[in-house]
N, C-alpha and C positions, 0 to 999 in steps of 0.2 A: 478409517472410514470418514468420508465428508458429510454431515448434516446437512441435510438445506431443503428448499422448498420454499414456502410461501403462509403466510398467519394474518390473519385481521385484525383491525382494532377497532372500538367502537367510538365515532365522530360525532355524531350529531341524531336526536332524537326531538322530534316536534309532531304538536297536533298538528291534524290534517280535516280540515273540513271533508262531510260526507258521513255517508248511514253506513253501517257495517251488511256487507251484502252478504255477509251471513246468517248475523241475528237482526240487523235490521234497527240495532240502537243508530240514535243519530248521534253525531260528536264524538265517539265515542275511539276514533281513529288515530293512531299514532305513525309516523313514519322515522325507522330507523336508518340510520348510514353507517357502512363499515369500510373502514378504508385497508386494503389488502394491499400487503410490502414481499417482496421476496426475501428470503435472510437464509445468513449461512451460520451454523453451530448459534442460533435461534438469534443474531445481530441483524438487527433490519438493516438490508443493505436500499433498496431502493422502493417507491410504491408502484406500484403496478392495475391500479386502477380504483375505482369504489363498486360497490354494492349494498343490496341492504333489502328492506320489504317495509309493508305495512303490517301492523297487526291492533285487533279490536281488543278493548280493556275491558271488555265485557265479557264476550267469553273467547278470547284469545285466539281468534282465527287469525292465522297469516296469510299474506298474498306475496306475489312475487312480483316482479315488476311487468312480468311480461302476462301474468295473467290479471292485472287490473284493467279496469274498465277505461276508460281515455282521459278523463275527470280526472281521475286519483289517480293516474300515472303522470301526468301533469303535474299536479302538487307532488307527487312524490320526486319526481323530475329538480323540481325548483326547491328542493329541501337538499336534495345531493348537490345541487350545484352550490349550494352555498356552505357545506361541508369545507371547511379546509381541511388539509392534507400537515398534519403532525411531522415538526423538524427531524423528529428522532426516526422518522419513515426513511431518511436520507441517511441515516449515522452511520451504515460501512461503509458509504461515497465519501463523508466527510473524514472518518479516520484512513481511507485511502490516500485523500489527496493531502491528509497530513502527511503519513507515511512517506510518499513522494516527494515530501517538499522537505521533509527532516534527509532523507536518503540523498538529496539534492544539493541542498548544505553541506552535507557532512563529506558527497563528493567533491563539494569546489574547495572544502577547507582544505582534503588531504591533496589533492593538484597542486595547490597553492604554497604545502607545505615542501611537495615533492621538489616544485621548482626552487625551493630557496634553498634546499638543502643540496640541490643538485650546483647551485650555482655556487654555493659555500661548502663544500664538503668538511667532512670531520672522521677522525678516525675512527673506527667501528661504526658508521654509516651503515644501513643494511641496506643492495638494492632488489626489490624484487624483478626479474629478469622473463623476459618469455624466450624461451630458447628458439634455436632454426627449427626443432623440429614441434614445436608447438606446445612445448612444454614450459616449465617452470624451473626454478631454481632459484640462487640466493647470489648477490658479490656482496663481499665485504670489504671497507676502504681498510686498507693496512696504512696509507700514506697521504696524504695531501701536502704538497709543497708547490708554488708556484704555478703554472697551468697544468700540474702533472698529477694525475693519482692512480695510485699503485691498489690494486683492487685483487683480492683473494678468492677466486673462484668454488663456490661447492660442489662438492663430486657428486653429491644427487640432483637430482629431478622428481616433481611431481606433475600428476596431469591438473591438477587446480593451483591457485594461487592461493587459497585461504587457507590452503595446509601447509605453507611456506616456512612459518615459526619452528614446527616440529624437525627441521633441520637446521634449524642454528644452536648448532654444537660445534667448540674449535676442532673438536676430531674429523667433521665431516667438511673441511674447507682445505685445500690446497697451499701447498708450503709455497710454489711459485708463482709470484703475482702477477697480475697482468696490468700494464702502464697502459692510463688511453689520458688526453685532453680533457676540461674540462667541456670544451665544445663538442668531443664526442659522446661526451655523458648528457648531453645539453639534445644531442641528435637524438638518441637513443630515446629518452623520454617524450619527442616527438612524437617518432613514430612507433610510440608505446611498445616499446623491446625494453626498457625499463617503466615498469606499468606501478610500481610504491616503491617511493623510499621512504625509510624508518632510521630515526633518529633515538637509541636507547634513553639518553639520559636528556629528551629534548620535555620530557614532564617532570624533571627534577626542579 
């Protein structure tokens, strides 16, 4: 189940010139501000407005803004307008757009890794594959010599790509290899029909 909704916090609290037109103390008024954020599993994602009232220190009457007199809606006016709005109102936009920019990196790094590994191949190379019919799968280089690599096909398929690992097993790979250039492994990873290649021992 997703939590979410919206919570306040409290900004800004200042007198307010004017007589409580309750009890009728003069001075006696305070205007408070509360700034209201939306947030999911209780993480302020964004603010979403202010709010807030008067209330008397005398004997505690509140007002609301819309039932003040014009005077002290006024001052209460120019006390919310100088409320600022707290950085951490913004914190699931800002761990978003981290999120995004780490997810961003980490895609150009493995592109980058894909392309040189594609250009240099190594034996037991993994490639992750999208098949014609929209699927997934695994090559493995059995060979690299001169512009020629000799590639071991796996006899499964999955429909994601992130389940890919749980098929590399030698049992589940193919005794007859299949020969292609490196400029058609070079295509291939164009036009994202080889979409990762994994290098086993390239973190040793």
């Amino acid at each position: 189940m997703i939590i979410y909704g919206y919570r306040s916090s409290h900004l800004r609290t200042e007198p307010i010139a004017g007589s409580c037109p309750a009890c009728a103390t003069p001075d006696s008024l305070h205007a408070s501000v509360f700034g209201r954020y939306a947030h999911i599993y209780w993480i302020p994602l964004f603010p979403i407005g202010k709010t807030g009232g008067s209330q008397c220190g005398h004997c505690q009457f509140v007002q609301q803004p819309k039932e003040m007199e014009p005077g002290l809606r006024e001052a209460f006016s120019a006390v919310k307008h100088s409320a600022r709005v707290p950085w951490w109102h913004f914190a699931g936009l800002l761990l978003l757009v981290i999120g995004i920019g780490w997810a961003l990196v980490q895609n150009s790094d493995a592109q980058q890794a894909s392309q040189q590994f594609i250009t240099a191949p190594h034996k037991g190379d993994l490639y992750h594959v999208r098949t014609e019919n929209g699927r997934y799968s695994l090559l493995k280089v059995q060979e690299a010599a001169g512009n020629s690599v000799k590639l071991l096909p796996n006899t499964y398929e999955m429909d994601q790509n992130s389940g890919l690992d749980e098929l590399n097993k030698p049992e589940n790979f193919d005794t007859v290899a299949l020969e292609l250039t490196r400029y058609e492994l070079k295509l291939m990873l164009d036009k994202d029909q080889i979409v990762k290649v994994e290098r086993p021992d390239a973190a040793k």
